[in-house]
C-alpha positions in Angstrom: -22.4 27.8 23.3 -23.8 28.4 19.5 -22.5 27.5 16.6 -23.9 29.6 13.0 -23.1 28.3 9.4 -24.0 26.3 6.4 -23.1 22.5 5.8 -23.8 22.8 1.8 -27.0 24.5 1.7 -28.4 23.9 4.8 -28.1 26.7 7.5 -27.1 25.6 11.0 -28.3 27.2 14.0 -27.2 25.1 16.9 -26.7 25.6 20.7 -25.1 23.3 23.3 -26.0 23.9 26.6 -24.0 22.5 29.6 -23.8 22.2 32.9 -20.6 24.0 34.7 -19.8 20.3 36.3 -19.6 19.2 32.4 -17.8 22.4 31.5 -14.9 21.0 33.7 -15.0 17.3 32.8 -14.8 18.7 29.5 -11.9 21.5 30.2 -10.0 18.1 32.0 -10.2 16.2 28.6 -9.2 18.9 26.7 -5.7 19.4 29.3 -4.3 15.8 28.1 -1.8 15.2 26.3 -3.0 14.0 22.9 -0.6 10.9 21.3 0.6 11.2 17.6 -0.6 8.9 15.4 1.7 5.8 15.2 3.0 5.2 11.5 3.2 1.7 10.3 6.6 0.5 9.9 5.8 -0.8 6.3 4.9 3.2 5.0 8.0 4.5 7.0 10.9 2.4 6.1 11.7 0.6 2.3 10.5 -2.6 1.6 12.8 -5.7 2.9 12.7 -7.3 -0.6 13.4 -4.1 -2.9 17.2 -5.3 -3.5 15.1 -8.2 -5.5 12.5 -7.1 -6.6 14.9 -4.9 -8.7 16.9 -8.4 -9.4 13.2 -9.4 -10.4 13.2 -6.4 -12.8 16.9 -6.7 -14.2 15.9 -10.1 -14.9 12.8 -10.2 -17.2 14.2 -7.0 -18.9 17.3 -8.3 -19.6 15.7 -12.0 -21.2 13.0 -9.5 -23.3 10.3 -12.3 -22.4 10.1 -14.9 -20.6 7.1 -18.4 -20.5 5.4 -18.7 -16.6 7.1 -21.5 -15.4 10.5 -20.6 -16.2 10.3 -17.5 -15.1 9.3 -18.5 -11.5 12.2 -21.0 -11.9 14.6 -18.2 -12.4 12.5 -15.6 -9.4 12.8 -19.1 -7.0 16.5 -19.4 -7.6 17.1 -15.6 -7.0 15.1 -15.6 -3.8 15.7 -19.1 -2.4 12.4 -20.2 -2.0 9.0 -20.8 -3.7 6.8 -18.3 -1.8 9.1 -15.8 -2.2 9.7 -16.5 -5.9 6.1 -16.2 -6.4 5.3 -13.1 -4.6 7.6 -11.3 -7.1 6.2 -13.4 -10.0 2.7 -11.7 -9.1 4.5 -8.3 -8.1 5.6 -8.8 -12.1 2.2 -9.6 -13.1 0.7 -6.7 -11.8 4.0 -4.0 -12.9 2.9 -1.0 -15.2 6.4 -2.5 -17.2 5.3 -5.7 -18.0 2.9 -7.6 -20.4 1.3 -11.0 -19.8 -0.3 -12.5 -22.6 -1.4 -16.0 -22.9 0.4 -18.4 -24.2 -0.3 -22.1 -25.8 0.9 -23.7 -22.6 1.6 -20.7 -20.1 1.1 -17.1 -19.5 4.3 -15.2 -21.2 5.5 -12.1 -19.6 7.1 -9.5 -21.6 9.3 -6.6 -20.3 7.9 -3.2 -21.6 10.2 -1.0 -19.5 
């Protein structure tokens, strides 16, 4: 077999030489069925917490702006648990809608919608 071409600039001349044995280990691999790749179930279906991480939204844009603390106090009552309430609270941090500036005692996050 030879293969002809360019890879950017460079010319390719190159020739593969097998055996007819290899020919037909090759021709065997070639006759399998080949699997689809799996998707992950997080791309494929929505997010589990997307009913609150809207809440989450309503929330802050609703109160305008809201101090650190409080705010998680509000996300942990929404959710029913700190780890959850502070998953959004970073999910907020890092939104293309909201602000955080630094306040005297705590970060304030504002709602930019």
């Amino acid at each position: 077999m030879r293969i002809r071409g360019q890879i950017g600039e460079w010319p390719v001349d190159l020739t593969i030489e097998l055996e007819p044995e290899e020919w037909a280990q090759l021709g065997r691999q070639l006759d399998q069925p080949v699997a689809a790749p799996a998707v992950p179930a997080a791309q494929s279906a929505p997010r589990q917490d997307d009913g609150q991480w809207q809440a989450a939204c309503d929330l802050l844009r609703q109160a305008g702006q809201l101090n650190g603390p409080a705010l998680l106090e509000e996300l942990e009552l929404l959710t029913g648990n700190t780890s959850a309430g502070k998953r959004l609270l970073v999910r907020l941090r890092h939104s293309a809608s909201v602000r955080v500036e630094s306040g005297a005692d705590a970060p304030i996050y504002h709602w930019l919608g």
